[in-house]
N, C-alpha and C positions, 0 to 999 in steps of 0.2 A: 504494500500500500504506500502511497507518495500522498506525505501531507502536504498539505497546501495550505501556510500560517499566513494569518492576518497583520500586521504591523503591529495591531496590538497585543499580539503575543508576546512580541519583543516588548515594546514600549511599558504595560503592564507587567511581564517580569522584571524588567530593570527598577522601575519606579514604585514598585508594593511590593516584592520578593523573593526577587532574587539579585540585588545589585550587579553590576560586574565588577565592581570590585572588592563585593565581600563574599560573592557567591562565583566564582570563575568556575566550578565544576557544571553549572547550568551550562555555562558559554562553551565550555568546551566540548559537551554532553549534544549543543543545537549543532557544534563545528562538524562533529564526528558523524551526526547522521545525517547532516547536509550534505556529505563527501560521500558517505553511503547511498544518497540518493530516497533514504526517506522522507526528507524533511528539501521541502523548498519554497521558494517565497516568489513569486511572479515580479516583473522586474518594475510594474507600475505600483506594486505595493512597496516593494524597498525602497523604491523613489519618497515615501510618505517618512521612512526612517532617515532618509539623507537629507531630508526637507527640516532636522534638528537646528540646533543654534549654530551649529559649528564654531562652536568654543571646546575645544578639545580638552582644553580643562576642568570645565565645566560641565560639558552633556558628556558622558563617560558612556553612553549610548553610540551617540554619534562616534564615537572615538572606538570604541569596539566595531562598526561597522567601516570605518577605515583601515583597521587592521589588515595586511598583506593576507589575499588569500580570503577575505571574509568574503566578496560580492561572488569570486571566483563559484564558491560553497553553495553558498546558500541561492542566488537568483536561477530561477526556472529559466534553462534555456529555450525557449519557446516563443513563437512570433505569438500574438494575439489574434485569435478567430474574432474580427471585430462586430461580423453578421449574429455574432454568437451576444456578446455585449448587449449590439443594438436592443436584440429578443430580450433579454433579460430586464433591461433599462423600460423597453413599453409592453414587456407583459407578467412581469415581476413586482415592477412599482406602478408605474403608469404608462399612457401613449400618450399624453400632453403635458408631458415633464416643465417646465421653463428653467431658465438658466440656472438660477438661481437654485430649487430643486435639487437639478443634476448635480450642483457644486457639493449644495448638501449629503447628495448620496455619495459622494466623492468614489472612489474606485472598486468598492467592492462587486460592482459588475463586470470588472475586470478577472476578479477574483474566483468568482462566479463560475464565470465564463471559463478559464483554465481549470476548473473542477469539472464543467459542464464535458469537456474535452474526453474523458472516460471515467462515464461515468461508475467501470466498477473497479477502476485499480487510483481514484483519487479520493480526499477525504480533506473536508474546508476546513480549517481549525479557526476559533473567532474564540474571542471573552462574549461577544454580544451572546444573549437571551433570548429564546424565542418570544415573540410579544405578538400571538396570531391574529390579535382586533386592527393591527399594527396597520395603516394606508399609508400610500405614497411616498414618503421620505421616511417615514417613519417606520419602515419596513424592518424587521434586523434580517440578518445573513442567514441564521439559521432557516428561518421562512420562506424565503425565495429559494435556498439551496433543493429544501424540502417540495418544494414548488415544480421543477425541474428534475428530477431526482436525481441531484448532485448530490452526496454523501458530506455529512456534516458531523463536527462534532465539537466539545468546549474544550478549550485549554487543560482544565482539567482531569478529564476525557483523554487526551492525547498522550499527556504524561504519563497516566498506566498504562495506553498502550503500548509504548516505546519505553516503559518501563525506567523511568528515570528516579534516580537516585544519586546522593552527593557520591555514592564511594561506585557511582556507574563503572568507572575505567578500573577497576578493580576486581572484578569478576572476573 
């Protein structure tokens, strides 16, 4: 299975649980299965992680995704099926989206979409919650994934399946 993490996977671990610099067993735990080919991130989603402050000494985020060999890992080498998007964008959230909107849904029909791609060997990982009263921008990931039957699952979720633990490279 090839997960396919949200930004806030990253973003969320760094900033509520797993620092990188007090928790480097995570980072090196996402390095190892990114290089194995389970774990990958579409390349309009990392653009959302490179989009930090770029104060290297400050976002320790940003500064771990600059690291040699990090974008290398982790970004899905894959063109985007954009006819795939479009579907997702007006039959997922709406067909009268406006700008504004679309900004709000920002990329995860991107996201989506590279899940959409096979649907039984890929799996969407998000922190979002399903919220199924949810319309229009309001949609979460997990809804639309479910929608399309893209294969979804939380953060949570992920980390039993890949089995993560601090003393991982130790087994």
């Amino acid at each position: 299975m090839l997960y396919l993490i949200d930004s806030n996977c990253l973003i969320m671990a760094h900033n509520q649980f797993y620092p990188t610099d007090r928790v480097p067993e995570y980072w090196n735990w996402v390095r190892h299965h990114a290089k194995g080919g389970q774990i990958k991130m579409p390349s309009e989603i990392f653009a959302e992680i490179k989009e930090g402050t770029h104060d290297l000494e400050k976002d320790l985020l940003y500064s771990w995704v600059q690291e040699p060999g990090v974008k290398d890992d982790l970004v899905l080498r894959e063109e985007c099926d954009f006819t795939a998007v479009q579907d997702i964008l007006i039959n997922g959230y709406a067909p009268d989206l406006n700008e504004i909107e679309i900004a709000k849904i920002g990329r995860d029909p991107f996201l989506i979409a590279y899940g959409k791609a096979d649907l039984s060997g890929r799996c969407v990982v998000s922190h979002e919650t399903s919220s199924r009263d949810a319309k229009r921008t309001r949609r979460k990931i997990p809804d639309v994934c479910d929608q399309f039957g893209v294969q979804s699952c939380s953060f949570w979720q992920f980390l039993r399946k890949l089995d993560f633990r601090t003393s991982w490279d130790l087994a």
